[in-house]
PQR file of N, CA, C, O and H, with PARSE charges and radii, in Angstrom:
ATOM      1  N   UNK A   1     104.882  88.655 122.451 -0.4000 1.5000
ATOM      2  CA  UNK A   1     104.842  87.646 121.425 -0.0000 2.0000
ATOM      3  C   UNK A   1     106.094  87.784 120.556  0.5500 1.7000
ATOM      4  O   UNK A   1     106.491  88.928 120.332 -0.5500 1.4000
ATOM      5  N   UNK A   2     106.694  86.845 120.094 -0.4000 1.5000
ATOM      6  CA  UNK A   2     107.714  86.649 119.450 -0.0000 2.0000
ATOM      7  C   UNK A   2     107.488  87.100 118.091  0.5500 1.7000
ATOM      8  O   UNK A   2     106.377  86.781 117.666 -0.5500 1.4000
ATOM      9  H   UNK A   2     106.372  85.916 120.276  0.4000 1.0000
ATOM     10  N   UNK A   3     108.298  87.820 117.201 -0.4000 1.5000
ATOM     11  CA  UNK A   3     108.324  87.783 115.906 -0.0000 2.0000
ATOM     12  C   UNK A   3     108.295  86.616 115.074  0.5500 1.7000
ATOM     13  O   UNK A   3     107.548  86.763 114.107 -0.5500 1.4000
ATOM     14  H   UNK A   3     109.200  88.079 117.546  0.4000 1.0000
ATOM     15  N   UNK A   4     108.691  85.847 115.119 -0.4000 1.5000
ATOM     16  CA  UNK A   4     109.025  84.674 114.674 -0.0000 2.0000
ATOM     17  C   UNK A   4     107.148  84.048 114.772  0.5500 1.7000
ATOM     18  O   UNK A   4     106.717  83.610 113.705 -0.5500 1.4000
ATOM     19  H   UNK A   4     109.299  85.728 115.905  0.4000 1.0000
ATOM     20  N   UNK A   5     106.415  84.037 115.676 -0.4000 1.5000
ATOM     21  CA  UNK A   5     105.219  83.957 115.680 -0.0000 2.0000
ATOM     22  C   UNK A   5     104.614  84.537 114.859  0.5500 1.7000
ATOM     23  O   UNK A   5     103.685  83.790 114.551 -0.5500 1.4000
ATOM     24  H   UNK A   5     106.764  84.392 116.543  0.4000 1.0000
ATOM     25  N   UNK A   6     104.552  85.555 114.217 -0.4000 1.5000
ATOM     26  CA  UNK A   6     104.000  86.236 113.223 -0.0000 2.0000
ATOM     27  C   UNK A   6     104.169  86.008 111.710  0.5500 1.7000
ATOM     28  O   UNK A   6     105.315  85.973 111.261 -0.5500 1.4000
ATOM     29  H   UNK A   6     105.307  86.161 114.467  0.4000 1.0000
ATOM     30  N   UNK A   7     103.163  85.859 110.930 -0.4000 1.5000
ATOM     31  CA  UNK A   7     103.026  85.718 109.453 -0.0000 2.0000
ATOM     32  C   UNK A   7     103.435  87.075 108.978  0.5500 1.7000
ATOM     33  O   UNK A   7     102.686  88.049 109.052 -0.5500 1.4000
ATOM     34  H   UNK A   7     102.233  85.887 111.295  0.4000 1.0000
ATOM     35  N   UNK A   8     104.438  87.103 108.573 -0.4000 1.5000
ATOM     36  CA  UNK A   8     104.928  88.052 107.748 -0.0000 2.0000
ATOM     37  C   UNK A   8     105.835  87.762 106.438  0.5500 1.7000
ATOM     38  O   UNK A   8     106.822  87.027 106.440 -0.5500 1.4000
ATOM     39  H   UNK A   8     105.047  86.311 108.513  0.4000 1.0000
ATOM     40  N   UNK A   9     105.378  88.401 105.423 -0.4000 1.5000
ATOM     41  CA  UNK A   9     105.820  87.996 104.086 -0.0000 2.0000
ATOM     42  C   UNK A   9     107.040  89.081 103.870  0.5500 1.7000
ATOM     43  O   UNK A   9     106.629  90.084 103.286 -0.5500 1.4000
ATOM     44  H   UNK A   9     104.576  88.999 105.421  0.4000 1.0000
ATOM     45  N   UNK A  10     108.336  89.120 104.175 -0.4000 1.5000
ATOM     46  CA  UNK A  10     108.932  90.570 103.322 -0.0000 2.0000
ATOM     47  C   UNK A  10     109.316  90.375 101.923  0.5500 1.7000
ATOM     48  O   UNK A  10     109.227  89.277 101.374 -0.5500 1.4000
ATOM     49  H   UNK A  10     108.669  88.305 104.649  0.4000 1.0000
ATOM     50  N   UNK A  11     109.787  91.537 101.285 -0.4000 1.5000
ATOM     51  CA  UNK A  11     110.527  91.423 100.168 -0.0000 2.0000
ATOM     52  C   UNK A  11     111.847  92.290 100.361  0.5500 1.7000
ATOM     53  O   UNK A  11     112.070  93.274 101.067 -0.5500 1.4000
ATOM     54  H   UNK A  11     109.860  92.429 101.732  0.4000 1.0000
ATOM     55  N   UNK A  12     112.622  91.584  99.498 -0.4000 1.5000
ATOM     56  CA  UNK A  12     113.712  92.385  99.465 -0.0000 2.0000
ATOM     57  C   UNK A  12     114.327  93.787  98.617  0.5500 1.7000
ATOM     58  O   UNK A  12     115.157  94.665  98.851 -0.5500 1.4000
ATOM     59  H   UNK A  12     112.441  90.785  98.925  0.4000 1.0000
ATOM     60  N   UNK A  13     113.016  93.281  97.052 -0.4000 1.5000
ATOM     61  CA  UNK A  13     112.913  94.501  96.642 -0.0000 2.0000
ATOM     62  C   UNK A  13     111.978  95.179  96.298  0.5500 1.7000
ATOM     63  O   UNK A  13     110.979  94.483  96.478 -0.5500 1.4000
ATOM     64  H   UNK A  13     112.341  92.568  96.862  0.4000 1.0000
ATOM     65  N   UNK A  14     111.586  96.511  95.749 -0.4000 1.5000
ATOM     66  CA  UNK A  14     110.591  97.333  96.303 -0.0000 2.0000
ATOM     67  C   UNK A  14     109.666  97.143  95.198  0.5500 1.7000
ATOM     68  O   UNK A  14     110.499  97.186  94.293 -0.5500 1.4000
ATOM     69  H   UNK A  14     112.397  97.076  95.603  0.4000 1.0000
ATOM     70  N   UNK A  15     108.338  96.929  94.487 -0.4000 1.5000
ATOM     71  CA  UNK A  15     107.661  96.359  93.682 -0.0000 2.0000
ATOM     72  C   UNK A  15     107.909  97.523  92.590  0.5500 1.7000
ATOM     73  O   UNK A  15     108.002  98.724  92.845 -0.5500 1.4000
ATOM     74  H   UNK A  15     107.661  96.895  95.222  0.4000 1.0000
ATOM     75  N   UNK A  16     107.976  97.049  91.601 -0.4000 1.5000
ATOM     76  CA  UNK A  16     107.564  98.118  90.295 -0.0000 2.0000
ATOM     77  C   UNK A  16     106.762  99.489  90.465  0.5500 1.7000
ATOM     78  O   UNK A  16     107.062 100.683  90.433 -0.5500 1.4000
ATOM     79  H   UNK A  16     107.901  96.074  91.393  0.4000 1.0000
ATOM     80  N   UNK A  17     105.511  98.687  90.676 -0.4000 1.5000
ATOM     81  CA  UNK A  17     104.251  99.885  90.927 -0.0000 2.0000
ATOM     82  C   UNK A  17     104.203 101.027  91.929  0.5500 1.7000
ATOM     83  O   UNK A  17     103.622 102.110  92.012 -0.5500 1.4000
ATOM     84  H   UNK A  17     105.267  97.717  90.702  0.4000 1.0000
ATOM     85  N   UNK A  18     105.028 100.350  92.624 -0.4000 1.5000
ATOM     86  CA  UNK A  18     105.056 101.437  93.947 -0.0000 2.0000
ATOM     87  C   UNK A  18     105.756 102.552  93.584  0.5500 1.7000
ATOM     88  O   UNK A  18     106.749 102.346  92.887 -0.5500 1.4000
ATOM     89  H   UNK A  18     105.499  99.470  92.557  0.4000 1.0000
ATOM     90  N   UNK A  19     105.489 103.710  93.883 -0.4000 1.5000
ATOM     91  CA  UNK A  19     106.467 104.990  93.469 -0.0000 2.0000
ATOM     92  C   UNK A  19     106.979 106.037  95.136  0.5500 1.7000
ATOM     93  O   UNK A  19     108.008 106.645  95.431 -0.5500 1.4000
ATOM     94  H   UNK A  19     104.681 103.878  94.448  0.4000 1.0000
ATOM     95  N   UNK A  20     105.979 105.860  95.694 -0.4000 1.5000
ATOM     96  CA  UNK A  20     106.104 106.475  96.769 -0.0000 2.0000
ATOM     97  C   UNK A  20     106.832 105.816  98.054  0.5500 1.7000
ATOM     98  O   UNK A  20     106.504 104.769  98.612 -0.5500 1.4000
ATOM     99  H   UNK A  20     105.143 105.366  95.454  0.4000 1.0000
ATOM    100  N   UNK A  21     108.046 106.798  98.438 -0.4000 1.5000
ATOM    101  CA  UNK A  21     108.964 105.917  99.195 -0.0000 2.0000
ATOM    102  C   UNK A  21     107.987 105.362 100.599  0.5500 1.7000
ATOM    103  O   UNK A  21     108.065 104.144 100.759 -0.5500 1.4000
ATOM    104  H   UNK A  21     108.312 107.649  97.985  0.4000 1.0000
ATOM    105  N   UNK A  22     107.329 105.908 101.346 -0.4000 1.5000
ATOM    106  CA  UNK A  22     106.406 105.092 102.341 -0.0000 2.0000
ATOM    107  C   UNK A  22     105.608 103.435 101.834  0.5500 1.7000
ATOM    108  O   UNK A  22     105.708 102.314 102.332 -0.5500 1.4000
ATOM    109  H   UNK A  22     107.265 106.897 101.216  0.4000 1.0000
ATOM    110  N   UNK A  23     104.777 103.987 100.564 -0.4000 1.5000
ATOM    111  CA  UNK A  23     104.500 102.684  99.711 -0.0000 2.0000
ATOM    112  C   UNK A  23     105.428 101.395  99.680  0.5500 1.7000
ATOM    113  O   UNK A  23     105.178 100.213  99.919 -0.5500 1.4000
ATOM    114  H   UNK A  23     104.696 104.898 100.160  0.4000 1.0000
ATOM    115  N   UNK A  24     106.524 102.013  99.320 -0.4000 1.5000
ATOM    116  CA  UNK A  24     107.843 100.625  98.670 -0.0000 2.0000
ATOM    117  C   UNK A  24     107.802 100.431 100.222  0.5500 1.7000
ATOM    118  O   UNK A  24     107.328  99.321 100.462 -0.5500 1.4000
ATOM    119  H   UNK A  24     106.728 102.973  99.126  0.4000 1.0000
ATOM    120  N   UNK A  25     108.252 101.365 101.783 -0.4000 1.5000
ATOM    121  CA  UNK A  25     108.648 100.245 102.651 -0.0000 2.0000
ATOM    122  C   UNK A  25     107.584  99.735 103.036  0.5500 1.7000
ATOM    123  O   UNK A  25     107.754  98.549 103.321 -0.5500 1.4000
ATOM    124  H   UNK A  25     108.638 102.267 101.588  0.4000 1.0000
ATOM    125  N   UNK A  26     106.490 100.104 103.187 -0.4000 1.5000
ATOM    126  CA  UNK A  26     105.288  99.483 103.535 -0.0000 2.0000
ATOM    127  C   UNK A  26     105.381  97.786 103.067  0.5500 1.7000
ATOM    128  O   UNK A  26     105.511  96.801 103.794 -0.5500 1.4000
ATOM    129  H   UNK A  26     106.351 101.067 102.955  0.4000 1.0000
ATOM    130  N   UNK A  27     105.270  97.867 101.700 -0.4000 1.5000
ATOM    131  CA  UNK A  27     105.002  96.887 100.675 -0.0000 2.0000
ATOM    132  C   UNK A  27     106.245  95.597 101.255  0.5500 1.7000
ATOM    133  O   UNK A  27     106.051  94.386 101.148 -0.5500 1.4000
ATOM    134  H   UNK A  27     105.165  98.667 101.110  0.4000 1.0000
ATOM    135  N   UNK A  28     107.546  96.263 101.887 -0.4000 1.5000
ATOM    136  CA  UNK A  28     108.948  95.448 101.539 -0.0000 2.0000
ATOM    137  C   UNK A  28     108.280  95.041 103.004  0.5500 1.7000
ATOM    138  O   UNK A  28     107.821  93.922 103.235 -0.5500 1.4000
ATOM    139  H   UNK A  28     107.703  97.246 101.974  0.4000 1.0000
ATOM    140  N   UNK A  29     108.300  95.999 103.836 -0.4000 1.5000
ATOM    141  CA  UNK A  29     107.832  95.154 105.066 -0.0000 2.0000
ATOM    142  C   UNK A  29     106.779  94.371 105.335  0.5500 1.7000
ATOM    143  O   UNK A  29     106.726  93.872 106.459 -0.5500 1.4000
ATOM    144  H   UNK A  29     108.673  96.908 103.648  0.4000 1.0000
ATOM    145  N   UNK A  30     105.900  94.142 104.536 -0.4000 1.5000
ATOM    146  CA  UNK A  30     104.856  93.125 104.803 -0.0000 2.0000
ATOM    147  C   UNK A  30     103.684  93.596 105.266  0.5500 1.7000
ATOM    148  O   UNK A  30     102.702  92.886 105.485 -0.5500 1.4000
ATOM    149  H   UNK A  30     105.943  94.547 103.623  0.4000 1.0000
ATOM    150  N   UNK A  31     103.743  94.831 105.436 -0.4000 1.5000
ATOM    151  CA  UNK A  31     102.485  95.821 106.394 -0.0000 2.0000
ATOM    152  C   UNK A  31     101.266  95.600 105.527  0.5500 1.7000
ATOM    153  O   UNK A  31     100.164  95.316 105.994 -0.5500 1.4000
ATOM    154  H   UNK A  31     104.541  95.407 105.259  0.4000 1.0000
ATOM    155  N   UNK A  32     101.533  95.750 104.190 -0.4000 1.5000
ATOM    156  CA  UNK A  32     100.114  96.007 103.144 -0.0000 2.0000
ATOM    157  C   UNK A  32     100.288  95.052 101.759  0.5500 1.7000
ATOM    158  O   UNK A  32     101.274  95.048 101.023 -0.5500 1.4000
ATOM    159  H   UNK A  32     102.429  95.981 103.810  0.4000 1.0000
ATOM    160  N   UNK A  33      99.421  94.481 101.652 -0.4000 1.5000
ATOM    161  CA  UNK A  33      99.110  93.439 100.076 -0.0000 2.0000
ATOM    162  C   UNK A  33      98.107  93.986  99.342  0.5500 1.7000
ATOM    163  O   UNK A  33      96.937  94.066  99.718 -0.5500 1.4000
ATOM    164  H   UNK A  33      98.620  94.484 102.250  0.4000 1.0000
ATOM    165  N   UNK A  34      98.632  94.447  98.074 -0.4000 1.5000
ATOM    166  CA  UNK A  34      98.214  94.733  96.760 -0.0000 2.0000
ATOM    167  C   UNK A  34      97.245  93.446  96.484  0.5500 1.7000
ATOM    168  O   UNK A  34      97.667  92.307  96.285 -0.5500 1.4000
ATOM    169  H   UNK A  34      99.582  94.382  97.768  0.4000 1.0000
ATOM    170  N   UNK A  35      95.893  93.826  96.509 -0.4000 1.5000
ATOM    171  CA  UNK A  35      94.900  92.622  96.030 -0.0000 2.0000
ATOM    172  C   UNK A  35      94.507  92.924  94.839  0.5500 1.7000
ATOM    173  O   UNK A  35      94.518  91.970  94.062 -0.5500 1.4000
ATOM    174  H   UNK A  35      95.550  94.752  96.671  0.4000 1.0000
ATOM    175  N   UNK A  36      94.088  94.129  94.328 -0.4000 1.5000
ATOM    176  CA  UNK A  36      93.782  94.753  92.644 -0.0000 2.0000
ATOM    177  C   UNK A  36      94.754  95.854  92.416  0.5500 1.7000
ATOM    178  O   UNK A  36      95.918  96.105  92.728 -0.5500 1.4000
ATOM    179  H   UNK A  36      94.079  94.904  94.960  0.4000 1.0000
ATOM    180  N   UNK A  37      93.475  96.585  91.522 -0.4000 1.5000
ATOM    181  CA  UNK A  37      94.095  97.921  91.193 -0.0000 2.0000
ATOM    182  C   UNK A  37      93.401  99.111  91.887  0.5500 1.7000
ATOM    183  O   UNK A  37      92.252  99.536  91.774 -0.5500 1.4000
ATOM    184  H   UNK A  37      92.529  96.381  91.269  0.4000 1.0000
ATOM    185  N   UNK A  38      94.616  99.589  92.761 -0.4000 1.5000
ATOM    186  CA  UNK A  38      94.299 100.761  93.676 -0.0000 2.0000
ATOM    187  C   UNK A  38      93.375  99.840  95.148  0.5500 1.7000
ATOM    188  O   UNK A  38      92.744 100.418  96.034 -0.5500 1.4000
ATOM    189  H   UNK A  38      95.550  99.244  92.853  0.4000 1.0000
ATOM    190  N   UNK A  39      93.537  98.555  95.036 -0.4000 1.5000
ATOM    191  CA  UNK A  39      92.842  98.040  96.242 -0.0000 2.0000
ATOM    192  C   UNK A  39      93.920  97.428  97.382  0.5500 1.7000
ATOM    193  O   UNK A  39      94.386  96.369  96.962 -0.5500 1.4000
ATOM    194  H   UNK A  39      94.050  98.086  94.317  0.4000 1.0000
ATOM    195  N   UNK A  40      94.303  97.694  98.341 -0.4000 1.5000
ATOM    196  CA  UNK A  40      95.378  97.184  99.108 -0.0000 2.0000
ATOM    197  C   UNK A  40      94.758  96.485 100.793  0.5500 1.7000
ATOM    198  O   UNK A  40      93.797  96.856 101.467 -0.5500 1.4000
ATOM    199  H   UNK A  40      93.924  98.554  98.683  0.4000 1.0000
ATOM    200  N   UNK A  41      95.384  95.793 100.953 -0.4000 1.5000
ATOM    201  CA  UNK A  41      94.868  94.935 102.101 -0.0000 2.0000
ATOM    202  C   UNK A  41      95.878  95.121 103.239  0.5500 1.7000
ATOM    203  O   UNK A  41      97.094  95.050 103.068 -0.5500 1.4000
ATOM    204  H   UNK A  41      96.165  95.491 100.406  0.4000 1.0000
ATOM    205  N   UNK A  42      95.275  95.369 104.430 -0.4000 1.5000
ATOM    206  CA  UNK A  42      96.518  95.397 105.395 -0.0000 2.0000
ATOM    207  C   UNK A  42      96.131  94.029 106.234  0.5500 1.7000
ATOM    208  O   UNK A  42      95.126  93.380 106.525 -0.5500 1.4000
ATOM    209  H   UNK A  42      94.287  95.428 104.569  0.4000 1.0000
ATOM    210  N   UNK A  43      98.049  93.987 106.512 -0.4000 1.5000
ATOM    211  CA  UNK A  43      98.154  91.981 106.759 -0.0000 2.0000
ATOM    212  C   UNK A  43      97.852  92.848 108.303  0.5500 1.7000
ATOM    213  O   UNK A  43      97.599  94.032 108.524 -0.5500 1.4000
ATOM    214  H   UNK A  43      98.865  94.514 106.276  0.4000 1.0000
ATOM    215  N   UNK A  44      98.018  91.610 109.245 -0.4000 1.5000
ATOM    216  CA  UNK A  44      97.947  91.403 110.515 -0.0000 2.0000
ATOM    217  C   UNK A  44      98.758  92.743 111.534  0.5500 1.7000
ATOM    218  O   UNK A  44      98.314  93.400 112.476 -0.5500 1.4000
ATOM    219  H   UNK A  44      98.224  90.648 109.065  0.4000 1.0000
ATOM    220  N   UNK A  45     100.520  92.764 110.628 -0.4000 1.5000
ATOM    221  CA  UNK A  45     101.064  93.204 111.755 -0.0000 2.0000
ATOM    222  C   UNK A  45     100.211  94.922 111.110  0.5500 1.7000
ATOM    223  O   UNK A  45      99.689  95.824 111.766 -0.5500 1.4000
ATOM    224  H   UNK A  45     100.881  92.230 109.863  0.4000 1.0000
ATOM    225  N   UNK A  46     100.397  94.775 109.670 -0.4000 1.5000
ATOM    226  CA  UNK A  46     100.015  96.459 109.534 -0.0000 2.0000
ATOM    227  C   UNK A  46      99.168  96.804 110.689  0.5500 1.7000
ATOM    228  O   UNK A  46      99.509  97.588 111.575 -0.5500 1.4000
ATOM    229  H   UNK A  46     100.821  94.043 109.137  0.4000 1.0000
ATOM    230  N   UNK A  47      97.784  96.032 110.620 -0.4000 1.5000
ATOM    231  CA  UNK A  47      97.316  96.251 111.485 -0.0000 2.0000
ATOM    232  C   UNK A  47      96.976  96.739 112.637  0.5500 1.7000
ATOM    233  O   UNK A  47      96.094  97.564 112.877 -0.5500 1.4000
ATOM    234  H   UNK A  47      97.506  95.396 109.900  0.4000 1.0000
ATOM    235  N   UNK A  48      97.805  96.131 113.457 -0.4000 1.5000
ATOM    236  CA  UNK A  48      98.344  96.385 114.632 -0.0000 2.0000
ATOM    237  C   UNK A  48      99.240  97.530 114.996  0.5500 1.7000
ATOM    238  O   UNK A  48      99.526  97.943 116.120 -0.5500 1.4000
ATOM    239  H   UNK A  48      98.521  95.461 113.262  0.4000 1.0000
ATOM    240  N   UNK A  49      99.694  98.037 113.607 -0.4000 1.5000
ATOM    241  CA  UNK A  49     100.384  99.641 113.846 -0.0000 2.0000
ATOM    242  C   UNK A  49      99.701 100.196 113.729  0.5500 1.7000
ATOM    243  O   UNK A  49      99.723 100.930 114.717 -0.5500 1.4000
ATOM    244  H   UNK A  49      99.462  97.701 112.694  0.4000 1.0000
ATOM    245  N   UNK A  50      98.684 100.549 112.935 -0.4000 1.5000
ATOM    246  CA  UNK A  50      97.248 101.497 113.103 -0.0000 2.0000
ATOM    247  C   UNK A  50      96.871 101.476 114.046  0.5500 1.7000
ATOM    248  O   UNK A  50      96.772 102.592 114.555 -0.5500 1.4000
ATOM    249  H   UNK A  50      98.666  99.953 112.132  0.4000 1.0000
ATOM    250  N   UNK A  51      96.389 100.215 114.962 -0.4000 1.5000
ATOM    251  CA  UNK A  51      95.709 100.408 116.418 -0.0000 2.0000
ATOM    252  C   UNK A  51      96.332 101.075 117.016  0.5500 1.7000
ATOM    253  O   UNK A  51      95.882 102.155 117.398 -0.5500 1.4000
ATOM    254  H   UNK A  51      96.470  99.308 114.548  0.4000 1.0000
ATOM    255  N   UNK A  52      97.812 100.600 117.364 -0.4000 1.5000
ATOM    256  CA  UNK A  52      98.519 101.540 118.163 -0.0000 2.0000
ATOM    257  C   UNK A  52      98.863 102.494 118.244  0.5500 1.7000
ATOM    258  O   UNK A  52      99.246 103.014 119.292 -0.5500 1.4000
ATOM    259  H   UNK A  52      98.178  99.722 117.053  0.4000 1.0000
ATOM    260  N   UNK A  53      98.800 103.372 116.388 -0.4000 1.5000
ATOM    261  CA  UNK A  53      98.501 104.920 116.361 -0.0000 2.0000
ATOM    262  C   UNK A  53      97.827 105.258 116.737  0.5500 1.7000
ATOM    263  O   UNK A  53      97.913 106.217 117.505 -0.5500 1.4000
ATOM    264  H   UNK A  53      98.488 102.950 115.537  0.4000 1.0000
ATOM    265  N   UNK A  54      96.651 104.629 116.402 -0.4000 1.5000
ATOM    266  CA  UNK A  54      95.353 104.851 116.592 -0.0000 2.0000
ATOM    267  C   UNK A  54      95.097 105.714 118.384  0.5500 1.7000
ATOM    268  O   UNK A  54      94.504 106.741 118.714 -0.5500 1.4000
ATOM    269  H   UNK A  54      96.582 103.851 115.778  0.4000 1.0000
ATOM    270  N   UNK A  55      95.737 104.859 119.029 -0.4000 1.5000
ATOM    271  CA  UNK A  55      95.508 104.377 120.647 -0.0000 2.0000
ATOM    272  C   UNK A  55      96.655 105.744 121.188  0.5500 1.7000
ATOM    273  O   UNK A  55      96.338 106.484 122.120 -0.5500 1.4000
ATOM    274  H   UNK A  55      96.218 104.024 118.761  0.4000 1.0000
ATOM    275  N   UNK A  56      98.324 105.933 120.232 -0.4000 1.5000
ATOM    276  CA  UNK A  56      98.984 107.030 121.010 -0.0000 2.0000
ATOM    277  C   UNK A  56      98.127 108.456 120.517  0.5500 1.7000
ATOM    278  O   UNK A  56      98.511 109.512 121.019 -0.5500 1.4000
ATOM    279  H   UNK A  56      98.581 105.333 119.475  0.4000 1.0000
ATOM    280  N   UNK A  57      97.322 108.483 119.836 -0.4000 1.5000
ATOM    281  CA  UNK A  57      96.632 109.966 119.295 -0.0000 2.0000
ATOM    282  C   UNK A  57      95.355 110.058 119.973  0.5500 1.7000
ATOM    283  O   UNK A  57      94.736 111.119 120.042 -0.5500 1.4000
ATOM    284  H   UNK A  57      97.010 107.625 119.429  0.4000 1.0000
ATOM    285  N   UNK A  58      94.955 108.992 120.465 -0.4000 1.5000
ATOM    286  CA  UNK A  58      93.553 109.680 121.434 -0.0000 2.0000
ATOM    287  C   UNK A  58      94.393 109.862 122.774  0.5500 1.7000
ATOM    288  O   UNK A  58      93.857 110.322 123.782 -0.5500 1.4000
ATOM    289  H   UNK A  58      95.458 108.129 120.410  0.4000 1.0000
TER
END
């Protein structure tokens, strides 16, 4: 599947709140959305990198 197929939001810069360098690229790459406080949502592609950790560790 093409990238270009995929909903992905980036940013270019790293949010305020974030302090932790994994956090900021997470956040810049589109992997995870801040819905509250301390509540975070993972978009589609995050997703799909967990499975596939998920899948090289068993």
């Amino acid at each position: 599947m093409k990238a270009s197929q995929f909903f992905i939001s980036t940013l270019k810069e790293a949010p305020a709140d974030a302090e932790v360098v994994s956090h900021q690229l997470m956040m810049r790459a589109g992997l995870i959305k801040k819905l509250g406080a301390g509540i975070y949502n993972y978009m589609p592609m995050g997703l799909r990198v967990i499975r596939k950790v998920e899948a090289i560790v068993r």
